[in-house]
C-alpha positions as CSV (number, residue, x, y, z in Angstrom):
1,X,-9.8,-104.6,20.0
2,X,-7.9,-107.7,21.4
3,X,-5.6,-108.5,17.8
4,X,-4.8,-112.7,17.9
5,X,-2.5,-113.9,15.4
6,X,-1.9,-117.5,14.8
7,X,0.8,-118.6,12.7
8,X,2.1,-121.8,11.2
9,X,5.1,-122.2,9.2
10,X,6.1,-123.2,5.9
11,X,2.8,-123.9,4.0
12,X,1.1,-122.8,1.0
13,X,-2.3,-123.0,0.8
14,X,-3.0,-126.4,1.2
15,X,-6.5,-126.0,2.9
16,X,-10.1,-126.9,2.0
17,X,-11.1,-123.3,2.2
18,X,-9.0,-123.2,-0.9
19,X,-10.0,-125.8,-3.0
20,X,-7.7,-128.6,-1.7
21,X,-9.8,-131.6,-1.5
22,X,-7.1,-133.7,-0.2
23,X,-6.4,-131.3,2.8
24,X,-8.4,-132.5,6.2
25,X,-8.2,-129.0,7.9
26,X,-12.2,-128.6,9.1
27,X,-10.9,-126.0,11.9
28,X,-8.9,-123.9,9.7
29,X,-11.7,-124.2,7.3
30,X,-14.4,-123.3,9.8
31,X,-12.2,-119.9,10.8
32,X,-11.8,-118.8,6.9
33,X,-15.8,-118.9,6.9
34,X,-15.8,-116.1,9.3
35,X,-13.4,-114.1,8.3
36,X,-12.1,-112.2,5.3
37,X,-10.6,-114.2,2.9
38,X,-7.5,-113.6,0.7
39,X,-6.5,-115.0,-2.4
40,X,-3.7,-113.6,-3.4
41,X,-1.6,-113.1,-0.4
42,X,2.1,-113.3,-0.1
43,X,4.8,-113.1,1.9
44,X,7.9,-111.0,0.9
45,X,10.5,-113.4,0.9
46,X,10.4,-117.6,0.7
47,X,12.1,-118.7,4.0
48,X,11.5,-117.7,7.1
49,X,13.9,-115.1,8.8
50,X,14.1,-112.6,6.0
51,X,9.9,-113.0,5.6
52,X,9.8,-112.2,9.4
53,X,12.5,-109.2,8.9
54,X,9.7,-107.2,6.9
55,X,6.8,-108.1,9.4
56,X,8.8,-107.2,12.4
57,X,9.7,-103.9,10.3
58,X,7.0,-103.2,7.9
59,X,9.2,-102.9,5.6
60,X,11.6,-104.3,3.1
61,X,14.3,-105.8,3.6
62,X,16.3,-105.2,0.9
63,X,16.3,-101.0,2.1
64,X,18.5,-102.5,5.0
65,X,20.8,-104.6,3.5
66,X,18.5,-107.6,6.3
67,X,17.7,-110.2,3.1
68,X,20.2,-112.5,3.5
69,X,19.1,-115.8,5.7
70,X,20.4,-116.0,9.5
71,X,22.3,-112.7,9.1
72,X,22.0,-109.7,12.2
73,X,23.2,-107.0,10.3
74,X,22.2,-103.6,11.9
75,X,18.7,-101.4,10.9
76,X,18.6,-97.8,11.7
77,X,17.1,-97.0,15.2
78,X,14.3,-95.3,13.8
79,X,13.1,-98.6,12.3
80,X,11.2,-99.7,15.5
81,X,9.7,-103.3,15.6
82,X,5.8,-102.9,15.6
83,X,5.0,-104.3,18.6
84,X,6.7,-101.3,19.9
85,X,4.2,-98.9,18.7
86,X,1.1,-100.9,20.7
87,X,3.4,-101.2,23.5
88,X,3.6,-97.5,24.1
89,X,-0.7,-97.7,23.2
90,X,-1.3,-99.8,26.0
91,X,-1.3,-103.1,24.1
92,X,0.1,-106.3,26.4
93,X,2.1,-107.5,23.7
94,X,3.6,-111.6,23.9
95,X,5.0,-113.8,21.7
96,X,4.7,-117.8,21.6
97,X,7.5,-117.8,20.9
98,X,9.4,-117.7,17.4
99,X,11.5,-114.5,16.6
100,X,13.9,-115.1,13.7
101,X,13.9,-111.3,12.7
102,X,17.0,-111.5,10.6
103,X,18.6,-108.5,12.5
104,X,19.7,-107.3,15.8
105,X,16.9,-108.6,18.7
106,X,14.7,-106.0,20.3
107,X,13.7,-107.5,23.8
108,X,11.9,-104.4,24.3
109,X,9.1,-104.8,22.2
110,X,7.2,-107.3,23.9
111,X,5.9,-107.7,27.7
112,X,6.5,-111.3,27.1
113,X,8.3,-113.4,24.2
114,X,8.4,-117.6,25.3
115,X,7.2,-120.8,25.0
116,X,5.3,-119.6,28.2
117,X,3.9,-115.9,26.5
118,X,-0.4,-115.7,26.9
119,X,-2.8,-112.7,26.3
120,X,-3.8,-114.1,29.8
121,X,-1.1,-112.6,31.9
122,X,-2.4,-108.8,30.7
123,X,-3.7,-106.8,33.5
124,X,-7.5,-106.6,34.1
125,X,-9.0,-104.8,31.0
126,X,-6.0,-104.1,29.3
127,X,-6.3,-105.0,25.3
128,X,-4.0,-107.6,24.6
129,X,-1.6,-108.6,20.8
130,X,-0.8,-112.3,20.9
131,X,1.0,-114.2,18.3
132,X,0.7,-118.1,18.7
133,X,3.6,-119.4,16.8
134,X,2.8,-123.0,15.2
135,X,5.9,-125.4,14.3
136,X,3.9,-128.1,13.1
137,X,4.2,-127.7,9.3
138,X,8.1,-126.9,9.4
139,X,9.8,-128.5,6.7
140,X,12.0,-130.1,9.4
141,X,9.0,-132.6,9.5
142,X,9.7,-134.1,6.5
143,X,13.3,-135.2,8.0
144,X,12.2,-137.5,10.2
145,X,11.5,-140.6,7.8
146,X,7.8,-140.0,9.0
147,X,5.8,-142.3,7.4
148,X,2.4,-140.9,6.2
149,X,-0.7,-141.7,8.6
150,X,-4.3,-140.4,7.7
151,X,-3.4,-139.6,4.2
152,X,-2.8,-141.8,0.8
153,X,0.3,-140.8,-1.0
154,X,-1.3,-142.6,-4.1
155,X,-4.4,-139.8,-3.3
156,X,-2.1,-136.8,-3.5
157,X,-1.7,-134.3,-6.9
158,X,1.9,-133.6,-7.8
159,X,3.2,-130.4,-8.3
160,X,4.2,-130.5,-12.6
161,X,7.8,-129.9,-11.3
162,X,8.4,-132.9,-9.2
163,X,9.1,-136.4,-10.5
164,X,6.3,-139.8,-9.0
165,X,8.6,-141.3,-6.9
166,X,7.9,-142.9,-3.5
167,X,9.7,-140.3,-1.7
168,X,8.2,-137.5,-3.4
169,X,4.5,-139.1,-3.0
170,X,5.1,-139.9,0.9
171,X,6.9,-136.0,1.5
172,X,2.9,-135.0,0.2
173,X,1.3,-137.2,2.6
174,X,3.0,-136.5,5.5
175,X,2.8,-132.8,5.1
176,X,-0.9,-133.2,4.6
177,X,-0.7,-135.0,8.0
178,X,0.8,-132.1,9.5
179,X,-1.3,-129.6,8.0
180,X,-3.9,-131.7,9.8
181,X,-2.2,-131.7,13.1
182,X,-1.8,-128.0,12.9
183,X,-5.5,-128.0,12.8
184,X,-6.4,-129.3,15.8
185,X,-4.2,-127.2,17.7
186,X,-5.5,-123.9,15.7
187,X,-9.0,-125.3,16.9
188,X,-7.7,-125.5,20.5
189,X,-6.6,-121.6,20.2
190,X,-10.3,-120.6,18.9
191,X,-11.8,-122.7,21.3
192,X,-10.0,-121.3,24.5
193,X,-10.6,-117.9,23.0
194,X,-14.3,-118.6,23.5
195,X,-14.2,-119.9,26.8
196,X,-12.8,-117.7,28.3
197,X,-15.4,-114.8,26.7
198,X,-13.0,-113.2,24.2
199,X,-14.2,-114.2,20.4
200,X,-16.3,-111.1,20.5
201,X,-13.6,-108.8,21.1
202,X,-11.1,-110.5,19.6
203,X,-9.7,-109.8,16.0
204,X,-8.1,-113.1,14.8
205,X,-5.3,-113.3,12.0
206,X,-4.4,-116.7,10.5
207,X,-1.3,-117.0,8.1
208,X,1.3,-119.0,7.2
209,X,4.9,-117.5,7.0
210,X,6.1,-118.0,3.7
211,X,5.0,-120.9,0.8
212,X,6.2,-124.6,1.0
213,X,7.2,-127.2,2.2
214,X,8.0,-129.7,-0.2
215,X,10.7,-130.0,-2.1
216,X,11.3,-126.5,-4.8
217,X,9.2,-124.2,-2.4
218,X,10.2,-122.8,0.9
219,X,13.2,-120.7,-0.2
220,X,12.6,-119.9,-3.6
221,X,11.1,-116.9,-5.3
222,X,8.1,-118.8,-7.1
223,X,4.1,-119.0,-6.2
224,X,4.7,-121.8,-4.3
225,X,7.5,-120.1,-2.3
226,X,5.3,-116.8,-1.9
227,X,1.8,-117.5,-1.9
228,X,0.4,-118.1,1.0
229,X,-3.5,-118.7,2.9
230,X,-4.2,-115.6,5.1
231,X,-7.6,-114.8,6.6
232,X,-8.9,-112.3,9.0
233,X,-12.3,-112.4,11.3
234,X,-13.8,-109.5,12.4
235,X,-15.8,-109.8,15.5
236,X,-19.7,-107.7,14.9
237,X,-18.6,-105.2,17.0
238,X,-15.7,-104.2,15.2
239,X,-16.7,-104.1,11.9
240,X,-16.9,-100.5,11.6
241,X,-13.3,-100.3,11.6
242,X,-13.1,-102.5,8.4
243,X,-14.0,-101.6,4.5
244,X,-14.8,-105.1,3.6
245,X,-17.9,-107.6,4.6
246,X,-17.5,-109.8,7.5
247,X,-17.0,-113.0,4.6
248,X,-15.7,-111.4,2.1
249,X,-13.2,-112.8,-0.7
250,X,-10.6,-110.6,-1.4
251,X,-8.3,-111.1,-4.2
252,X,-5.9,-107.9,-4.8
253,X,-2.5,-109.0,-4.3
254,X,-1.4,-108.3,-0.7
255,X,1.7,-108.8,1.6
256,X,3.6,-109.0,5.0
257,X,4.7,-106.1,4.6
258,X,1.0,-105.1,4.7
259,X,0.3,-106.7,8.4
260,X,2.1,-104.3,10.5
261,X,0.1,-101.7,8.8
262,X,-3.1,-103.4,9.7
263,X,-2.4,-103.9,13.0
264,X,-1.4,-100.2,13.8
265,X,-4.6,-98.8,11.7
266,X,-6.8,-100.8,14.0
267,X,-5.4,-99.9,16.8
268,X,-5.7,-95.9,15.8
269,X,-1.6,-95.6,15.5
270,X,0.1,-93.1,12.8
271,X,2.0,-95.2,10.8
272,X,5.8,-94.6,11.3
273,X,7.8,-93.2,8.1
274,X,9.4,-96.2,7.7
275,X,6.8,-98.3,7.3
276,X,5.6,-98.9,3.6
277,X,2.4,-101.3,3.9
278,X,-1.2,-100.6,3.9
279,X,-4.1,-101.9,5.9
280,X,-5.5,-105.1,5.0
281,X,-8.7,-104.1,6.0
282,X,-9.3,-101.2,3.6
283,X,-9.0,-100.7,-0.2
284,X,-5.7,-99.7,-1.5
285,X,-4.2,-98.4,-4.6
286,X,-1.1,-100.4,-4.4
287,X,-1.1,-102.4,-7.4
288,X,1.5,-104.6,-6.8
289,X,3.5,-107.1,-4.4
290,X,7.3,-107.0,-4.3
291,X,9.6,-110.1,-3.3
292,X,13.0,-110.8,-2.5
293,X,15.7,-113.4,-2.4
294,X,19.3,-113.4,-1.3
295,X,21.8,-115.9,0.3
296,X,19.9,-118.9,1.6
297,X,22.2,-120.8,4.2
298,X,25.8,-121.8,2.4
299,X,24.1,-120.8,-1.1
300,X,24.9,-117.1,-2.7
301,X,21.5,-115.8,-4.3
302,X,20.4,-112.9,-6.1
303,X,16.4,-112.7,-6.9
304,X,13.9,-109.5,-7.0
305,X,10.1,-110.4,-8.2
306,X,6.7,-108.3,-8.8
307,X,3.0,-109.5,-9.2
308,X,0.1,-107.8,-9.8
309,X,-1.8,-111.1,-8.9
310,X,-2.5,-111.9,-12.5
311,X,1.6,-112.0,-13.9
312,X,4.6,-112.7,-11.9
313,X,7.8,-110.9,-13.1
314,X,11.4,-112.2,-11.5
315,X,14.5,-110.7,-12.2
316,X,17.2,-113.3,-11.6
317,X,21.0,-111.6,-11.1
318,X,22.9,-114.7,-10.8
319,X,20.8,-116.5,-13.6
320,X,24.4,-118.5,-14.3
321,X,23.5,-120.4,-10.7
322,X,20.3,-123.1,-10.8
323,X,17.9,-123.2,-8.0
324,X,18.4,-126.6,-7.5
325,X,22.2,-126.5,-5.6
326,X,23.1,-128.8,-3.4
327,X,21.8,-127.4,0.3
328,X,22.9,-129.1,3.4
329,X,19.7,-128.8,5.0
330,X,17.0,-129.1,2.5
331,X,19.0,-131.9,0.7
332,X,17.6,-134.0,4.2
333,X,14.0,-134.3,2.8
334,X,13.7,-137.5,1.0
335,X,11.9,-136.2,-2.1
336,X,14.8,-133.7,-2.5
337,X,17.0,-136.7,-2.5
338,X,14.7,-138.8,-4.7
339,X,14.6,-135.0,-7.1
340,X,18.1,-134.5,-7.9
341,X,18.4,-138.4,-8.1
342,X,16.2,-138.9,-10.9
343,X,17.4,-135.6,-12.5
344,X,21.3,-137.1,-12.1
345,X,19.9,-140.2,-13.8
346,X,18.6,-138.4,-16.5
347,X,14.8,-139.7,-15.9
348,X,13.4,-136.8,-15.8
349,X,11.0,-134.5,-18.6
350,X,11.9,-130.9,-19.0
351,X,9.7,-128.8,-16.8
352,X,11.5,-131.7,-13.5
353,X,14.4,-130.7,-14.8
354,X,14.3,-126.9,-15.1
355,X,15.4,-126.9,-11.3
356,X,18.7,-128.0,-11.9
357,X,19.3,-126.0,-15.0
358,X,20.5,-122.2,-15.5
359,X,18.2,-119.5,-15.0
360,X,17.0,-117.2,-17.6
361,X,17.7,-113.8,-16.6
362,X,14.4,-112.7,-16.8
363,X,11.0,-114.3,-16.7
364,X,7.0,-113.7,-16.7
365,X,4.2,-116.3,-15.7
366,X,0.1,-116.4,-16.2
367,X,0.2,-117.1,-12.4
368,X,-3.4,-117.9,-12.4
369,X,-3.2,-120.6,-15.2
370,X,0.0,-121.5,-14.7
371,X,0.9,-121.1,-10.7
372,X,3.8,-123.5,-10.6
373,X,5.4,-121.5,-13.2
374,X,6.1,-123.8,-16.3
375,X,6.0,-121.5,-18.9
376,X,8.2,-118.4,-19.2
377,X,6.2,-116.0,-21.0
378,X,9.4,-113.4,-21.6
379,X,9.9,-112.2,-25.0
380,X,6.9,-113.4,-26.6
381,X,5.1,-110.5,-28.4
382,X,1.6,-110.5,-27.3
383,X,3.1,-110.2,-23.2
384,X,5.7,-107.4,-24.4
385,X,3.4,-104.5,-23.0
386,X,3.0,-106.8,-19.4
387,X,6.9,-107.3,-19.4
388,X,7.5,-104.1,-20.0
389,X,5.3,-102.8,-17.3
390,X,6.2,-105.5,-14.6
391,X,9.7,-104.7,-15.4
392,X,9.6,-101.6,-14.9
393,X,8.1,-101.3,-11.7
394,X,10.3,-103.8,-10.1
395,X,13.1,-101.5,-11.0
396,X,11.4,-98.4,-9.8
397,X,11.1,-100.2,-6.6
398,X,14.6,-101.2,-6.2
399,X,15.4,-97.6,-7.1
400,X,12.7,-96.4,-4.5
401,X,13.9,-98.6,-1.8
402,X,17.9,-98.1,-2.2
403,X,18.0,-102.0,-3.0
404,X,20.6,-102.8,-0.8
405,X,21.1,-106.4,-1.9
406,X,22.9,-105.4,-4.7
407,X,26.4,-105.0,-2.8
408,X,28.2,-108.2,-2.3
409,X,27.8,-109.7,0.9
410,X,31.1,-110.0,2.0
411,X,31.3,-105.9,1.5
412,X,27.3,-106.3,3.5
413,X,29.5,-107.3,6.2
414,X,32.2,-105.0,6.4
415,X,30.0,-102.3,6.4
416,X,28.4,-103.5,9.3
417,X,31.0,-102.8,11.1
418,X,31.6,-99.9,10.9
419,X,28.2,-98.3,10.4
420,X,24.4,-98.8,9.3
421,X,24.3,-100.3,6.0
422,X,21.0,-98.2,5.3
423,X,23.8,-95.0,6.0
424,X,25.7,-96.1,2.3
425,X,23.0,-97.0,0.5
426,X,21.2,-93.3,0.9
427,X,24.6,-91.6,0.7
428,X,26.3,-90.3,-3.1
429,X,28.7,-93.9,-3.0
430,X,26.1,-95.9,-3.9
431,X,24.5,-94.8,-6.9
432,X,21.3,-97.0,-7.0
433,X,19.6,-96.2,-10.5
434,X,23.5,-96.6,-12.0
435,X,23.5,-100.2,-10.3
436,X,20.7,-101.5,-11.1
437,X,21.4,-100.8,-14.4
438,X,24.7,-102.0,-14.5
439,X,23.3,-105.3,-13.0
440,X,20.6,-106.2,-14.7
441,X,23.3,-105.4,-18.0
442,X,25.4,-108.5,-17.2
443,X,22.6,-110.6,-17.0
444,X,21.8,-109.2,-20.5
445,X,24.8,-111.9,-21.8
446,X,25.1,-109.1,-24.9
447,X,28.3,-109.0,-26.2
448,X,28.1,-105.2,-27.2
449,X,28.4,-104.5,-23.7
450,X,32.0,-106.2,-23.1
451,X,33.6,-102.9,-23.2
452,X,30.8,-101.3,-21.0
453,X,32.1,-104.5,-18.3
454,X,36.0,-103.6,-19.1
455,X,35.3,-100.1,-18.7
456,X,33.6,-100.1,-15.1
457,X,36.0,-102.6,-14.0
458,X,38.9,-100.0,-13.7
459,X,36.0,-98.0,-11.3
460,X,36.9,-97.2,-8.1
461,X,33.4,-98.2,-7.0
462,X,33.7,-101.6,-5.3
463,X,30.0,-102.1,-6.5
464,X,30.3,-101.6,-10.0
465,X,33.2,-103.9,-10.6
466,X,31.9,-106.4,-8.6
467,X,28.6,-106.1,-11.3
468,X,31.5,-105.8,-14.1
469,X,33.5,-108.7,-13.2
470,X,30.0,-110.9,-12.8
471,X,28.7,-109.1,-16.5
472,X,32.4,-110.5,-17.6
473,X,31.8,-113.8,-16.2
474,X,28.5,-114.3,-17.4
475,X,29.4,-113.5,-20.8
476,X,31.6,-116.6,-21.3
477,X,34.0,-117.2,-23.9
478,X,32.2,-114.1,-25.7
479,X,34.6,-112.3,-22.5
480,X,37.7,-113.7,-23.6
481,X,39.4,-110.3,-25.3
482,X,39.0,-109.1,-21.9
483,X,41.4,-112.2,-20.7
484,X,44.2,-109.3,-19.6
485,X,41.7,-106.5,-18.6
486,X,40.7,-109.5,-16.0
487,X,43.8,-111.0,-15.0
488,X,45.3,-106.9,-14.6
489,X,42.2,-106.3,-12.1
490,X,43.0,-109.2,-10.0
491,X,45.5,-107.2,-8.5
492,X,43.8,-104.5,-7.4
493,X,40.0,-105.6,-7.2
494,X,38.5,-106.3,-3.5
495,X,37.9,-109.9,-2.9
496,X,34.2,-110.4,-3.6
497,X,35.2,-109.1,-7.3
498,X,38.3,-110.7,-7.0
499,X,36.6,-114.2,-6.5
500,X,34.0,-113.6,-9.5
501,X,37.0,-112.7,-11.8
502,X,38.6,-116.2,-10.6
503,X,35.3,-118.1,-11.8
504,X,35.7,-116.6,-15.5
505,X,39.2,-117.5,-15.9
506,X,38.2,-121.1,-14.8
507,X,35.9,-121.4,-17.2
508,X,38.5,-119.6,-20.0
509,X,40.9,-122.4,-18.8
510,X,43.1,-120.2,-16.4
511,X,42.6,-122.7,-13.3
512,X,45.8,-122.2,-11.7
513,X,45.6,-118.4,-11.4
514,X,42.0,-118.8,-10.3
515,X,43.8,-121.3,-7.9
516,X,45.9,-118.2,-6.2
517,X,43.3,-116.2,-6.1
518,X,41.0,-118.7,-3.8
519,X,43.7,-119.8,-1.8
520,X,44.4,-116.2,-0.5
521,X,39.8,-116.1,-0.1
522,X,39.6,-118.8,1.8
523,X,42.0,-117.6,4.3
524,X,39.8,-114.3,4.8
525,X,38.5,-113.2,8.2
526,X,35.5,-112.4,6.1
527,X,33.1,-115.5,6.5
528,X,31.3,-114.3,3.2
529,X,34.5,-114.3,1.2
530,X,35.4,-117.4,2.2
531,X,31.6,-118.9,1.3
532,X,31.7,-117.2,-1.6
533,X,35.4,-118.7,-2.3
534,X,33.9,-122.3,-1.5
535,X,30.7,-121.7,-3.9
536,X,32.5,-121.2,-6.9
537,X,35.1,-124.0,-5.6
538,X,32.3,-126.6,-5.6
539,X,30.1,-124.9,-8.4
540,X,33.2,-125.3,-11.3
541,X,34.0,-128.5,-10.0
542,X,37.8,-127.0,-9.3
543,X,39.5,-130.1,-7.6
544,X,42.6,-128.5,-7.2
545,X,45.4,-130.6,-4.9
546,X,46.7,-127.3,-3.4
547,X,43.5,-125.7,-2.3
548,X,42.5,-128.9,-0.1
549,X,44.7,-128.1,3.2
550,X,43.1,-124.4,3.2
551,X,39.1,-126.4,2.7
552,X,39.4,-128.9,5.3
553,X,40.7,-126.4,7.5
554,X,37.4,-124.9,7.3
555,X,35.8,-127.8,8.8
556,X,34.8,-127.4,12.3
557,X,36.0,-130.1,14.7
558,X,33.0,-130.5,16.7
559,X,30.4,-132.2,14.1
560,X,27.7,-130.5,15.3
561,X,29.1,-127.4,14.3
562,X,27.5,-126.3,11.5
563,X,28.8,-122.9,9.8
564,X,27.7,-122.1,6.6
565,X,31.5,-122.1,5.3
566,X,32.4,-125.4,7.1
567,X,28.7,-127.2,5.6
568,X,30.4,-126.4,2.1
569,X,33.9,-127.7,3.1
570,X,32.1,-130.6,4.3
571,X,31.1,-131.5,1.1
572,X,34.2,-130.2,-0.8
573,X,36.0,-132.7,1.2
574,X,33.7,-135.9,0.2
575,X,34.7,-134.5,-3.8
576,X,37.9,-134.8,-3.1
577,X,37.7,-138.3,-1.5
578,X,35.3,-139.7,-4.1
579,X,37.9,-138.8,-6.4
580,X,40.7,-139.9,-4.7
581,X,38.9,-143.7,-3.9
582,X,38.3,-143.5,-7.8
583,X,42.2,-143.5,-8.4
584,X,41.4,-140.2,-10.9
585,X,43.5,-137.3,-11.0
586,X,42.4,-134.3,-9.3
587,X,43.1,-132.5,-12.5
């Protein structure tokens, strides 16, 4: 079969054929009538590039050390990019035109990848793989000051999270305008399809590439970062290749990862070792879909999540850091601005305001009667046995998959230099189960395991006292007989530990030895040492005098300049003059 995939970006299922009656998508609708239906599908990660990593792969990012947003660090050269595989079948494979793959580029696997890519340039009778890559419903949309058009703002339903305000009412509107616009041009791809004779031979995909794209979605590890509308039509003559009915509804959990799967099982391809998906198209015994979250532009995260469609489970390792951080590029939609306004101004209830607030470590949702997640269900009795279970598969995954995340980015980098990443994690210096362990312990905040922290802090594993230092740090003043175990490591610990070791001493009152430590980070040749330097910096408010020459000299001179080190010195730097035109002491 011909395989057509359309695409748009950033958007949950906001479409009639799922129950939004706001949504004016008749095209899309029309499409999802035909096809296979899924309820519960999901991509693997909540932004873009690391959600594209594990289609292009078929599998997870987090095996390769590839999580991280905007970041090209290596993949074995075994891991060959799908198209690849219907390449060498025969398949004309283009691309129109996003990549994004969150890795090192392989040209090779397409015939064409541009804004000028078509199934049209194949030659006579060869089958053709097409991906039409919509922009419509970016979140770089809602940047624009667009006013909304064709839909009320006063009309649309509010997600519980998100305050009435203007802004936040007109971001709605305007997306639902978009979503709108992307479906004329989906119904421009189905109807040249059908003129030119191919909708009978043609297997059409329609997705979206991660959740959002208001405000609290797109890049975090929630339903409405993850969940996502996904429907597949299955031409008559091509239906024996399929387990389910032409219109069927299916609703076990599914996921990207899943995709590359699909496509190679319809085209009659073994599927490649490293490829951990199964076919859409056919009942499987996989019970559950994994997700992922790490460094999102200038912002450190640390995020691993499991749902068996029913509960979500989330694992938050850097639970001491809220969601809702001041990013340079999301902070341009207006009902971002509008969010953490009302939330500064104290105006807002306690489910608005959990976005700005510290994370529990751990946390379980009723996804199906609670999708926007307002109701942590961890540690209540009757969900122990759910807990337990979720729990417990999320870490037999990470086990299972080498989680690769795990090791600080700035040591992420390093090793990229020198060799594959995937080469350490499968080799005896990374002890996974140990990690994970060790990891999920310092989010524990228990006291009975200070000595456990002061222990593995002497290691000589650059993993476990990174974990040690960050169990230390997240342990507070409970951490403060370890004041000398800490300041004794700074001598010897690698920076990433180094700079975690810095943040507990700030908050035990030690500023101006944190102070020395930073100043020698932010001089690094390592760009995530030096983010990571900056995030703690701006996140314990540390306006120190003698750290300012060293952060605006991290400021790019050309303004359009944007790395991710130089958007957080950026905003250091207005801190430090807001201060200053204030007449207050930097102290």
């Amino acid at each position: 079969p011909n395989i057509l995939w359309i695409v748009s970006e950033d958007n949950s299922p906001w479409l009639g054929s799922y129950g939004d009656e706001l949504a004016t998508t008749p095209r899309l609708d029309a499409l999802a009538a035909e096809s296979i239906r899924y309820t519960r599908a999901y991509s693997n990660a909540p932004v873009c590039a690391p959600s594209r990593n594990a289609l292009i792969t078929g599998a997870y990012p987090i095996a390769y050390g590839t999580e991280h947003m905007r970041s090209t660090y290596k993949v074995p050269a075994s891991v060959r990019f799908y198209p690849e595989y219907l390449r060498d079948a025969g398949y004309y494979t283009t691309n129109n035109a996003k990549k994004d793959y969150n890795t090192v580029d392989r040209p090779q696997a397409w015939d064409e990848s541009s804004r000028q890519a078509h199934y049209r340039n194949r030659a006579e009778g060869q089958p053709f793989f097409h991906i039409f890559n919509f922009s419509t419903t970016h979140e770089s949309r809602l940047h624009r000051g667009s006013i909304a058009d064709n839909h009320d703002p006063a009309a649309v339903e509010l997600y519980p999270y998100h305050p009435d305000t203007p802004e936040v009412r007109n971001d709605y509107a305007v997306y639902y305008d978009r979503l709108e616009e992307l479906d004329g041009q989906v119904g421009q791809v189905l109807d040249e399809l059908a003129a030119e004779g191919l909708a009978g031979n043609t297997i059409v995909f329609y997705y979206a590439d991660h959740g959002g794209a208001v405000a609290g979605t797109k890049r975090f590890v929630t339903e409405d970062g993850l969940h996502v509308p996904l429907f597949i039509r299955v031409p008559e003559q091509y239906r024996h290749l399929v387990e389910y009915a032409a219109t069927a509804t299916v609703d076990r959990p599914v996921s990207f990862v899943d995709l590359p799967a699909t496509l190679l099982r319809l085209a009659g391809i073994e599927l490649p070792a490293h490829m951990v998906g199964a076919s859409l198209l056919h009942e499987s015994e996989n019970r559950y879909v994994f997700a992922y979250g790490g460094r999102m532009d200038e912002r450190r995260n640390l995020v691993r999540s499991v749902s068996d469609g029913q509960y979500r489970y989330t694992r938050n390792y850097l639970p001491h850091r809220p969601y809702g951080r001041r990013l340079e590029y999301l902070w341009n939609a207006p009902a971002m601005q509008s969010w953490a306004k009302e939330y500064e101004a104290g105006n807002l209830n306690e489910v608005q305001s959990v976005f700005f607030q510290p994370r529990a470590a751990e946390e379980l949702y009723d996804i199906i009667n609670d999708p926007h997640q307002t109701v942590n269900l961890a540690g209540q009795p009757e969900h122990a046995d759910k807990f337990e279970e979720l729990s417990g598969a999320l870490t037999a995954w990470q086990v299972e998959q080498r989680d690769a995340g795990l090791i600080p980015e700035a040591m992420l980098l390093e090793l990229d230099q020198v060799e594959v990443i995937r080469d350490y994690t499968l080799s005896e210096h990374y002890p996974v189960a140990e990690i994970v362990a060790l990891a999920q312990a310092a989010g524990d905040r228990d006291a009975a395991n200070l000595d456990l922290f002061v222990e593995q802090l002497q290691s000589d594993d650059p993993v476990r006292t990174y974990w040690a230092a960050t169990g230390l740090l997240l342990l507070g003043d409970g951490a403060r007989s370890a004041e000398t175990a800490m300041r004794t490591a700074m001598n010897h610990v690698l920076p990433w530990t180094g700079i975690v070791l810095a943040e507990a001493l700030i908050r035990l009152g030690h500023e101006h030895l944190a102070s020395l430590d930073l100043a020698g980070a932010l001089a690094s040749d390592n760009l995530m040492v030096r983010l990571q330097a900056m995030e703690t910096i701006v996140e314990t408010g540390l306006l120190d005098p003698s750290l300012e020459p060293a952060i605006a000299a991290l400021i790019p001179e050309d303004p359009g300049d944007r790395p991710y080190d130089g958007r957080m010195a950026r905003y250091m730097m207005k801190l430090y003059a807001a201060v200053d035109a204030a007449g207050d002491s930097h102290e």
